[in-house]
N, C-alpha and C positions, 0 to 999 in steps of 0.2 A: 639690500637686494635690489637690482635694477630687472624689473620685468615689463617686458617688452608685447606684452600678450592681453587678450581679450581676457573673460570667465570661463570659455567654455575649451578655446583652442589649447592647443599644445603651444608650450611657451619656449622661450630662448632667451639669453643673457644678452647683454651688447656684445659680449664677448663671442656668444656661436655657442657657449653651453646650456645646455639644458636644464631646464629652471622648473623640474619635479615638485617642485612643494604651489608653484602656480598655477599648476596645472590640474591641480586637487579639486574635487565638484565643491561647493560653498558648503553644505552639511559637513561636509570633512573639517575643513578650515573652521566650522563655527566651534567644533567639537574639540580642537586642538587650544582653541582659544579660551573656552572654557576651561582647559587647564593650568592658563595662565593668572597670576596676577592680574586683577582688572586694571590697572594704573597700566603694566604691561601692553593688555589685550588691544586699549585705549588707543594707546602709541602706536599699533597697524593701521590707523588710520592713514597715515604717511604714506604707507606702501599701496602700489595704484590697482593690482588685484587685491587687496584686499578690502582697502575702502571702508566704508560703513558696517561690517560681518562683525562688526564686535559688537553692533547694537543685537546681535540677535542673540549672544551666548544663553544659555540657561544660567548661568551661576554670575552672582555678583558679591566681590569679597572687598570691603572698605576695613583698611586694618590701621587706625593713625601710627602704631608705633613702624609699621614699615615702609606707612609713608612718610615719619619723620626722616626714620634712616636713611631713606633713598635722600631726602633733601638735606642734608646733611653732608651724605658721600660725593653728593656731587656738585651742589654751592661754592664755590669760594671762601663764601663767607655766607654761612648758613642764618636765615631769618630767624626773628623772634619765634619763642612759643605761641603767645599769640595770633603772630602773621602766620603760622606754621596753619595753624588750626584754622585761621580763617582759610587759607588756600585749598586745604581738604577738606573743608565743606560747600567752597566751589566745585571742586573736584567732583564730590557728590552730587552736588544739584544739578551738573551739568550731565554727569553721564545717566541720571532718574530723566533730563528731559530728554534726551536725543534717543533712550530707550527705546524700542522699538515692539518686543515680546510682551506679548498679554496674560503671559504667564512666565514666573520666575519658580524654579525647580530649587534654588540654595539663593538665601539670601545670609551672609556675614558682616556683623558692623563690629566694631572694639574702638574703643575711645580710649585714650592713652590716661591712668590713673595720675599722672600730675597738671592736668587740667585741670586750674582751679576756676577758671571761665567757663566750664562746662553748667554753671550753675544757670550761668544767662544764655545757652546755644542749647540747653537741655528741651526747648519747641521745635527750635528745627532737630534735633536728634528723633524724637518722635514723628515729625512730618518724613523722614526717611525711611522710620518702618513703618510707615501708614503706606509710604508707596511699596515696599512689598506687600503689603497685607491686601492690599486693593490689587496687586497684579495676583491675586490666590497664591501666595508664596508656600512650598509643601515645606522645607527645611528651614528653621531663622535661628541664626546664635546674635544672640547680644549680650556684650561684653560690656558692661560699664566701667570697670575698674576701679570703682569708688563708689560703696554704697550708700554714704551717706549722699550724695548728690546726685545719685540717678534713680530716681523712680519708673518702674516702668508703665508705660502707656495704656490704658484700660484698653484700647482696642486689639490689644495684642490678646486679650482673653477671650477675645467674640469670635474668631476666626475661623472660618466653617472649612477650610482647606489644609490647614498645620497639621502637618504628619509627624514631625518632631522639631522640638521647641526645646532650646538651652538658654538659657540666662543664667550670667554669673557676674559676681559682686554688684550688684543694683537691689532696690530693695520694693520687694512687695508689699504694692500698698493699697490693699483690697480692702475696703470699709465695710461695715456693716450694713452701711445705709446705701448703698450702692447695689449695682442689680449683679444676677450673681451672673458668674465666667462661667461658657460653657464652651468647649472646643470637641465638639461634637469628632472628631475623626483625626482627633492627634494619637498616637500611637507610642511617643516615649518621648519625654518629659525629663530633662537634665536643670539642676537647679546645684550652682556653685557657689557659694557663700553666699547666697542670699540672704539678706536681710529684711523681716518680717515677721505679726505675730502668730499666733498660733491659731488666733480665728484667721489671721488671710492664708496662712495654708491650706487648713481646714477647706476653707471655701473653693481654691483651686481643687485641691484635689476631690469633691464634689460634683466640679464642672470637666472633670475628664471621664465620662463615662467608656471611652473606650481606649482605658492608659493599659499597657503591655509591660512598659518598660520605665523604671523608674531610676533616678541616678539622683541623691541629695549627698551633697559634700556640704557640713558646717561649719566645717573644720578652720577659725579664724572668724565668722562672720558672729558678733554679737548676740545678746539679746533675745536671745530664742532657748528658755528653759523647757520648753517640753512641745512634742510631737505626737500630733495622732495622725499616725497614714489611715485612713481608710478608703480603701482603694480595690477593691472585690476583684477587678480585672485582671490588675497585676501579675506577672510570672514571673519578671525579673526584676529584683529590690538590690538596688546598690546602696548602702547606707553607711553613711561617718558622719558622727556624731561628733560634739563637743560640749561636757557639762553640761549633758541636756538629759531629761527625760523623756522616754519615746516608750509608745504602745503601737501595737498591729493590728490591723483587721485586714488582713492579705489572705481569704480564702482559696485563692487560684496560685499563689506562688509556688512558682520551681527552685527558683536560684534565688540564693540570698547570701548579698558579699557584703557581709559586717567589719565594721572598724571602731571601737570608743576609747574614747581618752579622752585624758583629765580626771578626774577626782572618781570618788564611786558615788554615784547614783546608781537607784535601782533600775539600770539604763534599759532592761527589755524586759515587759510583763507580760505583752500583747498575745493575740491570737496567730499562732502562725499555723495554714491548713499544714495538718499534721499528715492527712494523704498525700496530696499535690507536691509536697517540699519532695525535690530531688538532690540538688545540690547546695550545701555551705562552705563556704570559704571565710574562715576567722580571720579580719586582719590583725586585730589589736584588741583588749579587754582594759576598763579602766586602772588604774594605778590601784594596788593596794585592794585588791579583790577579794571579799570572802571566801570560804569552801562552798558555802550555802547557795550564795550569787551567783555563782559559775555553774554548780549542782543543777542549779532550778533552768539558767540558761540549756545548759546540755539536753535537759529534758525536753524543751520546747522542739530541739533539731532533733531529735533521738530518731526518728523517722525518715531521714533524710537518705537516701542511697551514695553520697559523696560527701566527703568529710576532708576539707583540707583545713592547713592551720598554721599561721605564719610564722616565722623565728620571734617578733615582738609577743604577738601572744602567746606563745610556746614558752618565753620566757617570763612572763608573768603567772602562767600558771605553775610555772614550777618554785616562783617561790612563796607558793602557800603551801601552809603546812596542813598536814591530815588531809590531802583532796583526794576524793571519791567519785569517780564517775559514776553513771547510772549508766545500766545496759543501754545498745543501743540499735540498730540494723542496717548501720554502716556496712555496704559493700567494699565500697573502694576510699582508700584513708591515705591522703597526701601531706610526711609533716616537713617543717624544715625546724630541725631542732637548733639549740645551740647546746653544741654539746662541750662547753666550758662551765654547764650550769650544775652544781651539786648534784641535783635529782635528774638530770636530763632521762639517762635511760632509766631509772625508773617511771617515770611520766608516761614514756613510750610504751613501756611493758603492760602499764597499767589501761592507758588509752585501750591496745590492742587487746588486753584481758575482756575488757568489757564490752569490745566487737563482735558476740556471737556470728554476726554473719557476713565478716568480714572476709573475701575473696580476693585481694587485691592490695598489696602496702606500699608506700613508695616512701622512701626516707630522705631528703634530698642534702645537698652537700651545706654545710653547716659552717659556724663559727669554727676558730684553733682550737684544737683540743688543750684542755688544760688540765692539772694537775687531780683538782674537786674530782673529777668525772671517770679518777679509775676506781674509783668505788663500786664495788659490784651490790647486788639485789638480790640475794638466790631464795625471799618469799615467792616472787614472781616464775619461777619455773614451774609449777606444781598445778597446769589449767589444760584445757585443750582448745584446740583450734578447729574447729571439724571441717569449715568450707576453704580457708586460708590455701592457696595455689599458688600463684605468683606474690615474689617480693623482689623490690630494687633498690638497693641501700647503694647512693654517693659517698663519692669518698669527700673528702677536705681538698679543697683547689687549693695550692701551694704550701700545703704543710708535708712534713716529713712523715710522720706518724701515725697511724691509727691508736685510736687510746682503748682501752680496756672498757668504757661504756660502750662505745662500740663492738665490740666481740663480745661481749653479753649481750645486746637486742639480739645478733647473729646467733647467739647457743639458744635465746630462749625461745627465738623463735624456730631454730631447724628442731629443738625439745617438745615443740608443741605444737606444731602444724602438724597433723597425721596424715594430708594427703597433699603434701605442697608439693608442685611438679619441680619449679625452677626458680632458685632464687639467685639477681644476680647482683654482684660487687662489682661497682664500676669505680676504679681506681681514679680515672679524669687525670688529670692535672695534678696529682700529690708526688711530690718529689722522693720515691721511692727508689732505693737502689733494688739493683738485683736481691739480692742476699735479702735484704726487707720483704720485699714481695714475696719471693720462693717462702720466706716464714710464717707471712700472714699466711700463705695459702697451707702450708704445715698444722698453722694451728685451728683453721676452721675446718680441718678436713681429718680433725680429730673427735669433733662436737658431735654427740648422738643426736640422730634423725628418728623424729617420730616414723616419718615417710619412709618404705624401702623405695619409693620412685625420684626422692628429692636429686635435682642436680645442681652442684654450683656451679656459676660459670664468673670468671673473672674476666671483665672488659678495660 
């Protein structure tokens, strides 16, 4: 861009056109650059209205793997990893001095995980977020990509301004003898493969007296057999697990989005506020689950107003045998079955048996229908449904067929909802001919309704 203009005037090209993006007041310009790449924002220095506006952005995002690739795409003949790493920590030191803002709103670093010289640059990697921490940075992710080599920096736990803090693959290395973390006014807290023991979590989670929001992924990070969150503040717990054992003390939680895998441990005992819980979302359940295990889990949510449950654990609960749910006060029940599984619709019938106050079902589109799943269930018809209104049964995205587990959830449930208004079958994507479709709609529009109000509607 050739701009020919002061800061404030109306600008023109050499050419006679009008050059709108220079003629923008500076808060505009800072705010555009802000959403650039900092290496990007950087590079306006070139341009003669823009000049120095990229020292004033609020956000600074240092990412080595995108700085590799830019020096890669556009080298000749691309430098060492080494020199690579050494340039982007020029890169950094240069844009932390010319900085201008006494305060930074998002600060991001990521170190590229096959730095094996990160071992000896791991002081200046701290010296960089020491300069966000000193400019009161509200937002910081740090990425180490290798936690055996990146620990993080104790002053990252003192931080009287951290509104949310993510660190992932680096490892917490909070001692006993050490003073404790306190971050007075952080608000949600993301921890991704961290590595660490159970007293340094302990101790962070101690020093968040006012955590909101919680986000631990283990999933691959070592050495961590068990977990105590205690965390009073808490509403929203995002948790995945790996061969670990974990307890609760979340008396304020709403939402809690679980995932375990790996072996069976008796992965959740804890306390969970059995008032305050609103919503669960099941990702996944250990391999090889008891009745009992699941039983005793179920109960802990049983109080929950939203109840979803994904295809991986849908399918591990169906292949236990003799499973019992425990009533529960499930309003609204989201599942994604796979319905290639033996027991599929039975699981479903039984789930929703044991929803007395369940008002709300959503079935969503599933595995191929297989051969196992035209097995019918007809125990299951013989219950009532008293609040059950709406339901939305998916269909199968590219399959031909609807299988017969499917039009049994559909009988037992228009059999046993007594005041369901509208329940709808959404076809989607299933390569149904005419004559196919006209049949399905033949044969559920033969199935006795508890409801005289029930309507089907086919989407």
């Amino acid at each position: 861009m050739k701009s020919m203009s002061n800061k404030s005037g109306s600008c023109e090209s050499n050419d006679g056109i009008e050059d709108r993006l220079s003629g923008l007041p500076d808060e505009v310009i800072v705010h555009i650059l802000s959403l650039m790449p900092t290496l990007d924002a950087v590079k306006t220095m070139l341009l003669r209205r823009f000049g120095d506006l990229w020292t004033l952005v609020p956000t600074l995002r240092f990412d080595f793997y995108e700085y590799s690739y830019e020096m890669i795409r556009t080298k000749h003949k691309p430098p060492s990893s080494h020199k690579m790493f050494s340039s982007f920590g020029r890169l950094v030191r240069n844009v932390q001095r010319l900085y201008r803002r006494s305060v930074i709103d998002s600060f991001y670093l990521s170190i590229d995980d096959n730095q094996e010289e990160l071992k000896d640059v791991i002081g200046d990697v701290h010296l960089w977020l020491r300069f966000a921490i000193d400019k009161q940075v509200k937002d910081l992710y740090f990425d180490c990509a290798n936690y055996r080599n990146g620990p993080c920096p104790p002053h990252l736990f003192t931080s009287q301004s951290l509104a949310v803090l993510t660190l992932s693959h680096c490892t917490l290395n909070l001692l006993e003898h050490e003073s404790q973390p306190h971050l007075g006014t952080l608000r949600k807290l993301s921890l991704i493969q961290v590595t660490g023991t159970t007293n340094a979590y302990d101790k962070l989670f101690r020093g968040c007296p006012s955590l909101q929001e919680l986000y631990i992924d283990m999933d691959g990070a070592p050495g961590l057999l068990s977990l105590n969150i205690n965390a009073p503040s808490v509403s929203k717990l995002y948790l995945h697990l790996f061969h670990c054992y974990c307890t609760l003390n979340c008396p304020s939680l709403k939402i809690l989005d679980i995932g375990v895998y790996g072996a069976t441990p008796p992965f959740l005992l804890g306390v969970i506020g059995s008032i305050s819980l609103q919503e669960v979302n099941v990702k996944s359940l250990p391999r090889r689950c008891s009745s009992g295990l699941v039983k005793s889990f179920f109960q802990l949510i049983q109080n929950a107003k939203i109840f979803m449950l994904s295809s991986d654990a849908f399918e591990e609960i169906s292949s236990i045998k003799k499973m019992e749910f425990p009533q529960n006060r499930w309003k609204r029940i989201v599942l994604h079955p796979l319905w290639n599984c033996e027991r599929c619709h039975e699981v479903i019938c039984m789930l929703i048996k044991s929803s007395i106050n369940l008002e709300e079902l959503i079935i969503c589109a599933g595995e191929s229908p297989g051969t196992k799943c035209e097995l019918v269930c007809p125990k299951f018809y013989t219950c009532v449904l008293p609040l059950l209104k709406t339901v939305t049964i998916y269909g199968n995205h590219g399959y031909q067929k609807w299988c017969k587990g499917q039009l049994q959830v559909i009988k037992f449930l228009l059999a046993n909802a007594v005041v369901l208004d509208k329940l709808v079958i959404t076809l989607g994507k299933s390569k149904l001919t005419t004559i196919e479709e006209l049949d399905l709609v033949k044969q559920v529009s033969t199935f006795k309704r508890a409801s005289a109000y029930a309507t089907i509607i086919f989407a």
